[in-house]
C-alpha positions as CSV (number, residue, x, y, z in Angstrom):
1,X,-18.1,-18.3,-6.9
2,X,-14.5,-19.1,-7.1
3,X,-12.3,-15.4,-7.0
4,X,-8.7,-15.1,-7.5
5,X,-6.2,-12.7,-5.4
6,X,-2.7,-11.8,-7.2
7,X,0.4,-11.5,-4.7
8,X,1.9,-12.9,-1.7
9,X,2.0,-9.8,1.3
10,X,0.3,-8.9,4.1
11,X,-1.8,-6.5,1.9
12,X,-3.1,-10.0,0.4
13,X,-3.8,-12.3,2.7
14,X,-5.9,-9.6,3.8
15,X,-8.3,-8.8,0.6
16,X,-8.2,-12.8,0.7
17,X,-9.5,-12.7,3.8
18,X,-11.8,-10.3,3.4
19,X,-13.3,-11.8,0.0
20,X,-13.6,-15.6,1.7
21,X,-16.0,-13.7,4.4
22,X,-19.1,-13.3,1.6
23,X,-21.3,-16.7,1.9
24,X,-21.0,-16.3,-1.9
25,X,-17.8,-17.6,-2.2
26,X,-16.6,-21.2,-2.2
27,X,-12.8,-20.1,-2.4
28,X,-10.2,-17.5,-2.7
29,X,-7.3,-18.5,-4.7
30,X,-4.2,-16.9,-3.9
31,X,-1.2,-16.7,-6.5
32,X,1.3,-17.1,-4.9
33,X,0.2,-17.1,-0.9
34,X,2.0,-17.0,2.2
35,X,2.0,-19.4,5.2
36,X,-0.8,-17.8,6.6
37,X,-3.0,-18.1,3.3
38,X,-2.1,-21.5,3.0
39,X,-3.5,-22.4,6.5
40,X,-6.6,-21.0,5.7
41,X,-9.1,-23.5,4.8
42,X,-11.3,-20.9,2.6
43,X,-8.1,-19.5,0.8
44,X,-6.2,-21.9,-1.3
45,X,-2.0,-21.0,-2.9
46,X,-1.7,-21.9,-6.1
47,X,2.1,-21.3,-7.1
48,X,1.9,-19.8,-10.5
49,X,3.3,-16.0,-11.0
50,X,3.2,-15.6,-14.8
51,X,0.2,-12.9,-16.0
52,X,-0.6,-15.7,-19.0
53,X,-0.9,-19.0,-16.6
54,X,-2.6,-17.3,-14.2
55,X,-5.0,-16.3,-17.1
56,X,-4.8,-19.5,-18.2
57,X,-5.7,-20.3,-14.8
58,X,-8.7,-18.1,-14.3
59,X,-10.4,-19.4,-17.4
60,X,-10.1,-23.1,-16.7
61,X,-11.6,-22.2,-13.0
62,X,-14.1,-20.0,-14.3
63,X,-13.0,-17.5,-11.6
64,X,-15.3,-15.0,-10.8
65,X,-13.6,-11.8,-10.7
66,X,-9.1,-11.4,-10.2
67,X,-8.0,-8.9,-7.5
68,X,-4.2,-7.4,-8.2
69,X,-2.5,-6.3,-5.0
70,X,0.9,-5.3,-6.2
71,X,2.1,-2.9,-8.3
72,X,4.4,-5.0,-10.1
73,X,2.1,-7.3,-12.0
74,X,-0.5,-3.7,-12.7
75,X,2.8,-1.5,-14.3
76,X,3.7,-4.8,-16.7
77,X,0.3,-5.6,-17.9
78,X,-2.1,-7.7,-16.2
79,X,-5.3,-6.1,-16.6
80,X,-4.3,-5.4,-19.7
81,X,-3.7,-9.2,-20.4
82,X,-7.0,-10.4,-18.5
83,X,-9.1,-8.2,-20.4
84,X,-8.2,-8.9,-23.5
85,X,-9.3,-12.3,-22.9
86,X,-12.6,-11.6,-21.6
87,X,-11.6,-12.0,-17.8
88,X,-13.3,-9.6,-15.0
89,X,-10.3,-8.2,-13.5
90,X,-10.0,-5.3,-10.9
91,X,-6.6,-3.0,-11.0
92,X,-5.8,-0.1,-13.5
93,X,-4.3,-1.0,-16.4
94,X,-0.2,-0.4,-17.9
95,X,-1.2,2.9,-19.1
96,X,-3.1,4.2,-16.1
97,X,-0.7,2.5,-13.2
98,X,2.1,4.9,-15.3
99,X,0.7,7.1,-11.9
100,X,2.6,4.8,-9.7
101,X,5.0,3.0,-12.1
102,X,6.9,6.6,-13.4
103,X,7.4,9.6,-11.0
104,X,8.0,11.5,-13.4
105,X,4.1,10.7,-15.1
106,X,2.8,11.3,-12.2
107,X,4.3,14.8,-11.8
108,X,3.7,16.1,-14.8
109,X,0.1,14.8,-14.5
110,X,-0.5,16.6,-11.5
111,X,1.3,19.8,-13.0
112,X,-0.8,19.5,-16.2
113,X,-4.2,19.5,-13.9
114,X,-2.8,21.8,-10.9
115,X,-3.3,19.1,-8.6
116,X,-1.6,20.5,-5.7
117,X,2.0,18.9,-4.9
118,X,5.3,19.5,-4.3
119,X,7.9,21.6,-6.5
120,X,10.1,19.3,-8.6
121,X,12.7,18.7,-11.8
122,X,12.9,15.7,-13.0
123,X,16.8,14.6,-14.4
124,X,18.3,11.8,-16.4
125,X,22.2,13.9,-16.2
126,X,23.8,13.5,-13.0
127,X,25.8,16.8,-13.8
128,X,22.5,18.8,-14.2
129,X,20.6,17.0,-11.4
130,X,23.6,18.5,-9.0
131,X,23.5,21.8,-10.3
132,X,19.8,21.9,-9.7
133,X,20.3,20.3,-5.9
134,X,23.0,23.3,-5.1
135,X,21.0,25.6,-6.5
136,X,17.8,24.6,-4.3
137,X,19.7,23.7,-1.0
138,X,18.5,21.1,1.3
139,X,16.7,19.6,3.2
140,X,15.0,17.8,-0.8
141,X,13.6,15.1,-1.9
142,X,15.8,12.5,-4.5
143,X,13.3,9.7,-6.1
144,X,14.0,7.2,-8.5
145,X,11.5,7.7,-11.3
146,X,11.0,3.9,-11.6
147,X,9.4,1.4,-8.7
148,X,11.8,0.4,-6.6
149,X,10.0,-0.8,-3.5
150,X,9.4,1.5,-1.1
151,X,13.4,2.0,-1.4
152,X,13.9,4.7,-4.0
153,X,12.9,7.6,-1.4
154,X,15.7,9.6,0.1
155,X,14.8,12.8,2.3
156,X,18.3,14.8,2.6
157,X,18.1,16.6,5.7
158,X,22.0,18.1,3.9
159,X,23.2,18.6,0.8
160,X,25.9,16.0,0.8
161,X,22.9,13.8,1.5
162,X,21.1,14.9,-1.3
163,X,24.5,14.9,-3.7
164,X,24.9,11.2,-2.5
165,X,21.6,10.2,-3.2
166,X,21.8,11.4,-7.0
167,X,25.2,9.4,-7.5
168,X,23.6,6.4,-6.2
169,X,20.9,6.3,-8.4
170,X,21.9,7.8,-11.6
171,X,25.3,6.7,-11.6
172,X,26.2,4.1,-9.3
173,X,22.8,2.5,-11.2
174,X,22.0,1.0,-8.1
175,X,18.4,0.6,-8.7
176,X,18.8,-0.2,-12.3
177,X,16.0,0.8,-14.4
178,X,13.7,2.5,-11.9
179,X,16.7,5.4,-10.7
180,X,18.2,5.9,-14.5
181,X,16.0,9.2,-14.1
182,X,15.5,10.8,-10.8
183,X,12.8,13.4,-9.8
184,X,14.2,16.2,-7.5
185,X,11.5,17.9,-5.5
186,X,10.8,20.5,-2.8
187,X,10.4,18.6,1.0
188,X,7.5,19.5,2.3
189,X,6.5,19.3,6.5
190,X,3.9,18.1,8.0
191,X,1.7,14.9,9.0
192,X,1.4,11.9,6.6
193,X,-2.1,10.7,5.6
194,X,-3.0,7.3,3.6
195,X,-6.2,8.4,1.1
196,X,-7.5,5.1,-0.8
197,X,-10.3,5.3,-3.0
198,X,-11.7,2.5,-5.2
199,X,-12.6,3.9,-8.7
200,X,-14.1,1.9,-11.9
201,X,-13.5,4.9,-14.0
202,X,-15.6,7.5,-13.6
203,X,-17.4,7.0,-10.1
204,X,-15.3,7.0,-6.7
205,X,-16.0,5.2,-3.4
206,X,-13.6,6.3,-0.7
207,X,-12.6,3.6,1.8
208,X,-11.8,4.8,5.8
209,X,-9.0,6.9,6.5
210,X,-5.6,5.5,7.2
211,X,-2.4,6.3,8.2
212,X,1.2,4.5,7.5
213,X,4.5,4.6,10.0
214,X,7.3,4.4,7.3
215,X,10.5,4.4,9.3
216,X,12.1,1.4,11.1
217,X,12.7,2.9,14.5
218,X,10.2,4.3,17.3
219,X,9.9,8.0,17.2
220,X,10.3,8.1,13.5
221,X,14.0,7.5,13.5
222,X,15.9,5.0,11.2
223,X,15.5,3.7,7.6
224,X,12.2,4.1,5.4
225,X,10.7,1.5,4.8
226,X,7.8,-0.4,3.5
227,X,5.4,0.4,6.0
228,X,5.9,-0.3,10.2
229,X,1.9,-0.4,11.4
230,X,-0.9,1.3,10.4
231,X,-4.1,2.6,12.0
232,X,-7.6,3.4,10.9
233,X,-9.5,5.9,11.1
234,X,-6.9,8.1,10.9
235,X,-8.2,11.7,13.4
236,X,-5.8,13.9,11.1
237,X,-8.2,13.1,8.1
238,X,-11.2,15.1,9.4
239,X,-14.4,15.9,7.6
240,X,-13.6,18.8,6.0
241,X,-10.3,17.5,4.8
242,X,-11.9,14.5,3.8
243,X,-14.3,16.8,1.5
244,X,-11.1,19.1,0.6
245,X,-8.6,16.2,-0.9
246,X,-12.0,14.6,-2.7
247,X,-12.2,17.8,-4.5
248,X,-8.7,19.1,-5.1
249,X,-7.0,15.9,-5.3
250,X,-9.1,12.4,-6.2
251,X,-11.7,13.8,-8.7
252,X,-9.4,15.9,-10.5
253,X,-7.0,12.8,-11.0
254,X,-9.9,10.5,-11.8
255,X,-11.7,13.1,-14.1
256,X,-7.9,14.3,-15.7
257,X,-6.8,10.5,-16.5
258,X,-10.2,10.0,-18.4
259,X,-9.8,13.0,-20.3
260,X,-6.0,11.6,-21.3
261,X,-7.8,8.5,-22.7
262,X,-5.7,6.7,-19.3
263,X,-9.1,5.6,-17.4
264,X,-8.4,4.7,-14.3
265,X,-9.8,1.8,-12.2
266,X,-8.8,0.0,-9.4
267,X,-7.6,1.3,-5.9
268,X,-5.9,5.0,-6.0
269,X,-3.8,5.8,-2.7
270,X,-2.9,9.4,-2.4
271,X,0.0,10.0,-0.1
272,X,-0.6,13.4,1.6
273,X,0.8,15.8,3.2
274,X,-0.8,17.4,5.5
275,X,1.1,21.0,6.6
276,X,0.2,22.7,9.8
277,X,-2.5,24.6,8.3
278,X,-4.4,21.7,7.2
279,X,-3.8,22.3,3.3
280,X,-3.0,18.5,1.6
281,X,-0.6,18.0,-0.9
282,X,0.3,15.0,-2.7
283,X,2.7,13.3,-2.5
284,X,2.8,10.4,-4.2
285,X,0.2,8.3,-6.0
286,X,0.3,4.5,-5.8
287,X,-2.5,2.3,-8.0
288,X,-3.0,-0.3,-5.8
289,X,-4.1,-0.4,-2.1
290,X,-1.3,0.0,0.8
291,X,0.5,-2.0,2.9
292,X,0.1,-2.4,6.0
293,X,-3.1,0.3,5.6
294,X,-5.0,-2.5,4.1
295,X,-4.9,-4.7,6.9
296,X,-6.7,-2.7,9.3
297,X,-9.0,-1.1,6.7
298,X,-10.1,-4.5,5.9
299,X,-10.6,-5.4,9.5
300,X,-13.2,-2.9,9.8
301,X,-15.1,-3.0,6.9
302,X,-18.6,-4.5,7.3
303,X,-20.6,-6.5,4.3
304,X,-20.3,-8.4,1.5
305,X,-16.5,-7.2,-0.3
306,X,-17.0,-9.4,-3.2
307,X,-20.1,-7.5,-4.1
308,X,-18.3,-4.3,-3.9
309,X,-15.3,-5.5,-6.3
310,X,-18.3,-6.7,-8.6
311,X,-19.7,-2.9,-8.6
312,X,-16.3,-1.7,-8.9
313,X,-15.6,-4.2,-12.4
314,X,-19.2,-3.1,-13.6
315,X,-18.3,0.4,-13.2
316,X,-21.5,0.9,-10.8
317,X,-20.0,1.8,-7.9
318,X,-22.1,5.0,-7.2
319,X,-24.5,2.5,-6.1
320,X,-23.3,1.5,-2.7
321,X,-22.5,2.5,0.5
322,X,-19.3,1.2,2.8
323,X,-20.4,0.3,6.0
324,X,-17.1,0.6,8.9
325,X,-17.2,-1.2,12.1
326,X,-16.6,2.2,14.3
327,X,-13.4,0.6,15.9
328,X,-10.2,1.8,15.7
329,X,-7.9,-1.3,14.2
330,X,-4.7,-0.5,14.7
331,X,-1.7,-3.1,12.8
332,X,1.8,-3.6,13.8
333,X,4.1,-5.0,11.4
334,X,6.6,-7.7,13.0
335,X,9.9,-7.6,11.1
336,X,12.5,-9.8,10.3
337,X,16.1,-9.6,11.7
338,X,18.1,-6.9,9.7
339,X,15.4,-5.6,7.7
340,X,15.0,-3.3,5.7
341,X,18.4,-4.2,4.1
342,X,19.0,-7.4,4.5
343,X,15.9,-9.4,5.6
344,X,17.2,-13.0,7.4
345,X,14.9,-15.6,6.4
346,X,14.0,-19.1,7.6
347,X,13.5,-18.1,11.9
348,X,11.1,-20.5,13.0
349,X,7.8,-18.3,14.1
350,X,5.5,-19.7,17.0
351,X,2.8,-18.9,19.4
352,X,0.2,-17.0,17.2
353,X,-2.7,-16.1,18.9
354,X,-6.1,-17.7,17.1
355,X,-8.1,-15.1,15.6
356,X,-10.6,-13.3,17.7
357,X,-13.9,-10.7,17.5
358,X,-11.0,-7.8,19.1
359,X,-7.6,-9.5,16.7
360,X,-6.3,-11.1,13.8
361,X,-2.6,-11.6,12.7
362,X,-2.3,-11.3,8.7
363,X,0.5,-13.0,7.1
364,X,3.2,-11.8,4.7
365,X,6.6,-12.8,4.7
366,X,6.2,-16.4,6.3
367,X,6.7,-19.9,4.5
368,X,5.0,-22.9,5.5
369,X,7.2,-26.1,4.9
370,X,6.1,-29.5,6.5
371,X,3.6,-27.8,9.0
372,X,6.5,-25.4,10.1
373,X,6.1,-21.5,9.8
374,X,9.3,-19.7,8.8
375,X,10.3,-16.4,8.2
376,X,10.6,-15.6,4.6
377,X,11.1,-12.0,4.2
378,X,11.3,-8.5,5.0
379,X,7.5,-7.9,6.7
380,X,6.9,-10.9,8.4
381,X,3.3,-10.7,10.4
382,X,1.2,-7.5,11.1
383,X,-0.9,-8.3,14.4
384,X,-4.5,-6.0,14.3
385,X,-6.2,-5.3,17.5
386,X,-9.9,-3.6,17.2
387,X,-11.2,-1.5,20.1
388,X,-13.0,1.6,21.2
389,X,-10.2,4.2,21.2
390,X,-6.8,4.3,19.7
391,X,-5.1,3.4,23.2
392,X,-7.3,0.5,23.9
393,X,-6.5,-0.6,20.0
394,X,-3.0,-0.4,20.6
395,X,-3.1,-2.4,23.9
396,X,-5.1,-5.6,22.2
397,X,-2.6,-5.4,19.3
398,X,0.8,-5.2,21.6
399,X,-0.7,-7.9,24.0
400,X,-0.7,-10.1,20.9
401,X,2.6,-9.3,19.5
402,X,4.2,-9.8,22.8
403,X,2.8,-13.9,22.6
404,X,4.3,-14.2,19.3
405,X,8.1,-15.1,18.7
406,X,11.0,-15.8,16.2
407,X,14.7,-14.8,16.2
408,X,15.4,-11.8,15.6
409,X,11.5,-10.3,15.9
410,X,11.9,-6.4,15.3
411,X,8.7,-4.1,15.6
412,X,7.8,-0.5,16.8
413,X,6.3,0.0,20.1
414,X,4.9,3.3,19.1
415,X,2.2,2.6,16.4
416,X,-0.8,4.9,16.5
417,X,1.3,7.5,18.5
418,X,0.4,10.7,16.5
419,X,-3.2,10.3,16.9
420,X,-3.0,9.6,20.7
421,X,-1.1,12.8,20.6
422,X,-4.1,14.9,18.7
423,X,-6.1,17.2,20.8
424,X,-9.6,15.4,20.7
425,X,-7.9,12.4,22.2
């Protein structure tokens, strides 16, 4: 069977990866690749972007199934699109991604079905959105409603941050159409845990615990940004809290969108937080599955992934079982010079290890031109090192980054910290 992967990250190449695996398939199309997909002899680029040629596309190939990995293509329509022409696709559609595409949806969704989360108030008047900031004090939360990337987060530690942040988005229009509202909401403390389910409407499969390292700088200084390394399992998310956010969290969203008419399928990533009680709240739902999380998630899942997107698209999903390699993987993203805000692209990138049974590097912002890889954007490379334990994980990963090299190379040494720094460790 010939399958069909939507995007161009790391979170991509990864699914693409995963899919080419199954002796089942004959090829993965990916639309529009990386270097790395394009030097993969069972994954194929194909540079087409627009929802109705990649249709198009699908039906002259007789594609098996499409896999969306950005939210981009899921808020404007694809499934939508696909299905209407008869297509298997697997990703929510317009209507049900509204729980990633609009903050505001997806806070007035969880208020509607006391889905626990944050405090907020949601503003489209700068004037009223500072009234309500002086009124609530810092530290707060300033979102853009809209998707911005990863970018329309701000924590103000102070109110002049907070203040700031408003004027940027709803009237310096920085963000354009994603910050012309803004959602202002209580912080909340605590540990951050990535929770991704698959769902295909009704029935739920969870997939192994994750969690993300958002800022730039070791220690958990410096920007936000779209994710620094990731490691799976994740020791924060422990049985009972597993059990807890299933029943508080994922089945009430799941159950609440079908009762709107909004079924939901596809991936569903909570963002949690975790206070020091152990009570989860949400913080942010995305419809699709994480970067970085997914690349060590999918370097420790076992079996046959095609079948499990074809359970998923049938809606049968209750009928299988995800088997996990009982490794940690642990990923470290490699970043370009000046990223988050200004990504340089077109460093020269050499000395990739080959993959191995213990490591595999997973492409995202890299460009192959005449046999040369380049640096093409923000992420560059995340490097994922399997082992026994979190520490020995993090060694096999860092041994690899440290053979790798372009100008300008940024990456945390830290990745996988907080769980080396859990008790049962």
């Amino acid at each position: 069977m010939k399958l069909l992967v939507v995007g161009s990250g790391g979170r991509e190449h990864a699914l693409a990866w995963k899919l080419a695996q199954s002796p089942r398939v004959q090829i993965v199309y990916v639309a529009p690749g990386n270097g790395g997909t394009a030097q993969d002899e069972r994954l194929r680029n194909i540079a087409i972007t627009h929802p109705d040629e990649l249709a198009d596309f699908a039906e002259q190939e007789q594609i098996a199934f499409t896999l969306v990995g950005p939210e981009q293509p899921l808020a404007a329509g694809i499934v939508n699109l696909f299905r209407s022409r008869g297509l298997k696709i697997f990703g929510p559609t317009k209507e049900a991604a509204q729980l990633e595409s609009s903050k505001d949806f997806a806070k007035a969704f969880m208020k509607r079905h006391a889905i626990p989360t944050a405090e907020y108030a949601s503003f489209t008047d700068a004037a009223a959105a500072h009234a309500y900031l002086d009124q609530r004090g810092a530290p707060i939360v300033v979102k853009a409603d809209g998707l911005a990337a990863g970018k329309g987060v701000v924590v103000a530690q102070t109110l002049d941050e907070a203040h700031a942040a408003v004027d940027m988005m709803l009237s310096g229009n920085t963000l354009g159409d994603a910050g012309a509202r803004v959602v202002i909401e209580e912080f909340l403390a605590g540990e951050e845990a990535s929770f991704i389910v698959m769902v295909d409407g009704k029935h739920v499969l969870p997939l192994a615990s994750s969690q993300d390292h958002k800022r730039l700088l070791d220690g958990d200084l410096g920007p936000n940004t779209g994710g620094m390394g990731a490691y799976s399992p994740a020791p924060i998310v422990t049985p009972q809290l597993h059990a807890r956010v299933m029943r508080e969290i994922i089945l009430p969203t799941v159950r609440g969108m079908e009762q709107e008419g909004l079924r939901f399928t596809g991936f569903l990533y909570a963002g949690l937080m975790i206070d020091a009680q152990g009570n989860p709240k949400t913080l942010e739902f995305n419809c699709r599955m994480g970067d970085p999380e997914t690349q060590p998630i999918m370097a420790r899942l076992k079996g046959d992934f095609s079948k499990v997107i074809e359970q998923a698209i049938a809606g049968t999903l209750d009928t299988i079982e995800l088997e996990w390699d009982r490794r940690t993987a642990l990923g470290v993203v490699l970043a370009a010079h000046n990223y988050p805000e200004n990504p340089r692209k077109g460093d020269r990138i050499s000395d990739i290890p080959p993959e191995s049974a213990d490591s595999v590097t997973f492409h995202a912002g890299t460009a192959l031109a005449d046999g040369k890889l380049t640096t093409s954007g923000g992420r560059v490379l995340c490097v994922v090192g399997l082992a026994d334990s979190v520490r020995s994980a993090q060694s096999v990963a860092y041994e690899m980054v440290n053979q790798i090299s372009f100008n300008g190379m940024q990456y945390r040494r830290d990745i996988g910290a907080k769980a080396l720094g859990r008790k049962h460790h």
